[in-house]
C-alpha positions as CSV (number, residue, x, y, z in Angstrom):
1,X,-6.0,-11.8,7.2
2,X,-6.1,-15.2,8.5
3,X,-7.3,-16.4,12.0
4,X,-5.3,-15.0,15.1
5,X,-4.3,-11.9,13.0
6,X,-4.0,-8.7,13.8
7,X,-7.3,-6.0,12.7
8,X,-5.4,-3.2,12.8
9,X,-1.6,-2.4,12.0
10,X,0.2,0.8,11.8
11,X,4.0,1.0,11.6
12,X,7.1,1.4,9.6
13,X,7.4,-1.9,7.2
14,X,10.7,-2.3,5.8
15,X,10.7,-4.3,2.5
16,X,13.7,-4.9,-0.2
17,X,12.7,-2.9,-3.1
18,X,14.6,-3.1,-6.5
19,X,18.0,-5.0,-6.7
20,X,17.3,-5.7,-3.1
21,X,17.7,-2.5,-1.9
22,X,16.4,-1.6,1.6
23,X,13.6,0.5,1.6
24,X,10.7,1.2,3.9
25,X,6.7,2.8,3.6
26,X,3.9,3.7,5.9
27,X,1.8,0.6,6.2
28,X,-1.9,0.6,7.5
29,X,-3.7,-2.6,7.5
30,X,-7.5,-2.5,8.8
31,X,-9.3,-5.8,8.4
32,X,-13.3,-5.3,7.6
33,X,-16.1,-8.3,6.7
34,X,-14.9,-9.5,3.5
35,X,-12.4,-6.7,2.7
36,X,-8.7,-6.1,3.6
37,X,-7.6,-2.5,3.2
38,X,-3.6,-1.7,2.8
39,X,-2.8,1.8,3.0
40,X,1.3,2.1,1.7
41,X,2.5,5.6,2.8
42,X,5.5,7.2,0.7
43,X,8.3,8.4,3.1
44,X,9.7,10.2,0.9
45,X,13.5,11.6,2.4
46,X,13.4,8.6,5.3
47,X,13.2,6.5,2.3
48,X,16.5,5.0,1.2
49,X,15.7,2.6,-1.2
50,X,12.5,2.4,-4.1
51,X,9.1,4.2,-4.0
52,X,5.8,2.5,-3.5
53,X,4.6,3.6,-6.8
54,X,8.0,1.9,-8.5
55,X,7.4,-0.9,-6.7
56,X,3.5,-1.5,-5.8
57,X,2.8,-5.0,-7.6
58,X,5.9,-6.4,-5.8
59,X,5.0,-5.0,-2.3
60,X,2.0,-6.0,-2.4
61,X,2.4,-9.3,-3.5
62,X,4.7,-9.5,-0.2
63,X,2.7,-7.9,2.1
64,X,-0.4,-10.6,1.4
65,X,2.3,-13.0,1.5
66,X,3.4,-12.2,4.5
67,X,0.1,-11.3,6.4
68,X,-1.6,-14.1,5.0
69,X,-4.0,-11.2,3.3
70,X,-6.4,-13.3,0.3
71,X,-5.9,-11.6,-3.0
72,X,-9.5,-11.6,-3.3
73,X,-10.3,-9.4,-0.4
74,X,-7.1,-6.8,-0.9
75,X,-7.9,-3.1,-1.4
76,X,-4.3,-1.3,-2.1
77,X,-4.3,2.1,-1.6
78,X,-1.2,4.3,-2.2
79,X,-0.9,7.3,0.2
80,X,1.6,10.2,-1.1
81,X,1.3,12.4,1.9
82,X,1.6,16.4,1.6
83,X,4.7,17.7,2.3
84,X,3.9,21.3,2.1
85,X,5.4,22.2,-0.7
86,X,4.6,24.8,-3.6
87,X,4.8,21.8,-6.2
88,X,1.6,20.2,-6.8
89,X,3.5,17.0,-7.6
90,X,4.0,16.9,-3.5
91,X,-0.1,17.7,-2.3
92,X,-1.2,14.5,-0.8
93,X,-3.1,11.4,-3.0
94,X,-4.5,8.4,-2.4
95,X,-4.9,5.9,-5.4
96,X,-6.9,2.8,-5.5
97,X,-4.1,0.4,-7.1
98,X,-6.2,-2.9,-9.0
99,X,-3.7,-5.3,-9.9
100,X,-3.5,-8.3,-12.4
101,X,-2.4,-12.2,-11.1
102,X,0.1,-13.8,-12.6
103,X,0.1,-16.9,-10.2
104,X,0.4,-15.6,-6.8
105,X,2.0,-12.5,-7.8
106,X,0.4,-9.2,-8.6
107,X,1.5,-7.4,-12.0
108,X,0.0,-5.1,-14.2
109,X,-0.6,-1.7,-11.8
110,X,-3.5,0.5,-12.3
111,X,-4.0,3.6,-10.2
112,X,-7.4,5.4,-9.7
113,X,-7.4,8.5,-7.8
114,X,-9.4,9.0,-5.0
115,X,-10.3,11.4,-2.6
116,X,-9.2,11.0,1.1
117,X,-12.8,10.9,1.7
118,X,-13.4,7.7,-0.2
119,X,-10.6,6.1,2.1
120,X,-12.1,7.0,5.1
121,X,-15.6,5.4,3.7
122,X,-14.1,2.7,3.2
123,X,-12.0,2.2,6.3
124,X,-14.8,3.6,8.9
């Protein structure tokens, strides 16, 4: 992140997803030598608008945009938090989401699953 920056953020980051809808996420930035790591949290039900996962390339490209975050140095991580249910399609992930350029815009997703264990390596 550039100079003056935050290290650390943690809140509710509203974004407009897909036709411009209004949608929100989870968003944890943590700022290490050389590495930026964005954690994107899936609210599921307090989400009106589009998923992460619909919508990762374009979020991210925002985010770096907006936090001034070098493509180089981005780590996107997707967080799909447990929500106790008997599905396993609800038991919490993280994915490791590597992205293409096209410019200065991210395209081309790919997700590698990782353990929360990996995160918090790479976060501590």
């Amino acid at each position: 992140m550039e100079t003056g920056k935050k290290n650390y953020i943690d809140q509710i980051y509203h974004f407009k997803g897909k036709w411009d809808i209004p949608s929100l996420c989870g968003l944890k930035v943590i700022q290490r030598p050389g590495k930026t790591i964005v954690i994107a949290t899936n609210l599921y039900e307090e989400n009106p608008g589009t998923s992460i996962s619909r919508w990762s390339p374009q979020l991210a490209t925002t985010i770096c945009n907006e936090l001034g975050i070098k493509a180089e140095e981005l780590i996107f991580i997707e967080h799909n938090p447990d929500i106790h249910s008997r599905l396993e399609f609800y038991a919490e992930t993280f994915d490791i989401v590597e992205f293409d350029r096209d410019g200065e815009r991210f395209v081309n997703p790919q997700w590698k699953r990782v353990g929360r264990e990996e995160v918090e390596e790479l976060i501590a």
